[in-house]
C-alpha positions in Angstrom: 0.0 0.0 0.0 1.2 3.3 -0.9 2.3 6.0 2.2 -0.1 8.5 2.4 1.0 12.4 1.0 2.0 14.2 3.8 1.7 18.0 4.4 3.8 20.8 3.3 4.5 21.8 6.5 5.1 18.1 7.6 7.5 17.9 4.5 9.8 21.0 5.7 10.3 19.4 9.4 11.2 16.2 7.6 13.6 18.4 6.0 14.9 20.4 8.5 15.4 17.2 10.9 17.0 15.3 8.1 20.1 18.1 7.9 20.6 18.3 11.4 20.9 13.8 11.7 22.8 14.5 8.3 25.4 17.2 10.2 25.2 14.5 13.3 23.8 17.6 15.0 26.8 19.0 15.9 26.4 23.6 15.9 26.0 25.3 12.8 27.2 26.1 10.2 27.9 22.1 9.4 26.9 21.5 6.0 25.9 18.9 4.4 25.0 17.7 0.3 21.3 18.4 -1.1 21.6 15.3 -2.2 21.9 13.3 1.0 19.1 15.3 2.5 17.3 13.8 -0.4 17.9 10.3 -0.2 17.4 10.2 3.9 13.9 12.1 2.6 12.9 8.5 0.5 12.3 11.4 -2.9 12.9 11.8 -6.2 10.8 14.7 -6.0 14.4 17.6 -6.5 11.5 20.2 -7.1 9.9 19.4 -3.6 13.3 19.7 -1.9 14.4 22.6 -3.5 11.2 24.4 -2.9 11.5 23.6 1.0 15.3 24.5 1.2 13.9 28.0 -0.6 10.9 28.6 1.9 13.1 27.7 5.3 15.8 29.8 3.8 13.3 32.2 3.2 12.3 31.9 6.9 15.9 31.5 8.1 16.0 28.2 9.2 18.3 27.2 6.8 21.6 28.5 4.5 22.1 27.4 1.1 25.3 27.3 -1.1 24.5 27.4 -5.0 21.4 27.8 -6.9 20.2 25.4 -7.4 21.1 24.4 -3.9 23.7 21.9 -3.4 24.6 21.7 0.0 22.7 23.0 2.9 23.2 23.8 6.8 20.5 24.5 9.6 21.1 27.9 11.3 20.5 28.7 15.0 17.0 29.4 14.2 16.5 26.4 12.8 18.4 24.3 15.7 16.3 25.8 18.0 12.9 25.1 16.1 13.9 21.5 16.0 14.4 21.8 20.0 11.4 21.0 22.1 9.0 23.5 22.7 10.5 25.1 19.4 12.0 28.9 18.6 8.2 30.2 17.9 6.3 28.0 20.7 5.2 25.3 18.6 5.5 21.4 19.0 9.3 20.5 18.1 10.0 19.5 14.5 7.2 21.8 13.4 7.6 25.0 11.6 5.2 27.5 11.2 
């Protein structure tokens, strides 16, 4: 049986935790390759990831290196979303 599609939102956390297990969580900036964010994501989908690495750049969760992207790192922002109880209040591992 097929996984069901998850959200957008569910998506960018997927995203955002699989840099920081990727960078074995050590402080940024520890980079990492797009495309072993892709591969721990289970995608093919490059337009999903590089949409997601533009929006939590965009919300500065996240640096980029090349455009397209080809290597990423979490910032403090985005450490500290991942933390419980999150940089904006919400649930860990979910970004508003």
């Amino acid at each position: 049986m097929a996984n069901p599609p998850i959200s957008p939102a569910q998506f960018l956390s997927s995203l955002l935790t699989a840099v920081r297990e990727l960078t074995g969580r050590r402080p940024p900036p520890t980079w990492t390759h797009v495309d072993k964010v892709q591969r721990k994501l289970g995608t093919d989908n490059t337009d999903a990831v590089e949409a997601a690495i533009r929006l939590a750049v965009g919300r500065g969760w996240l640096r980029s290196d090349g455009d397209p992207p080809s290597s990423v790192t979490l910032t403090v922002a985005g450490v500290k979303l991942l933390e419980p109880g999150g940089a904006e209040g919400g649930a860990a591992g979910k970004p508003k």
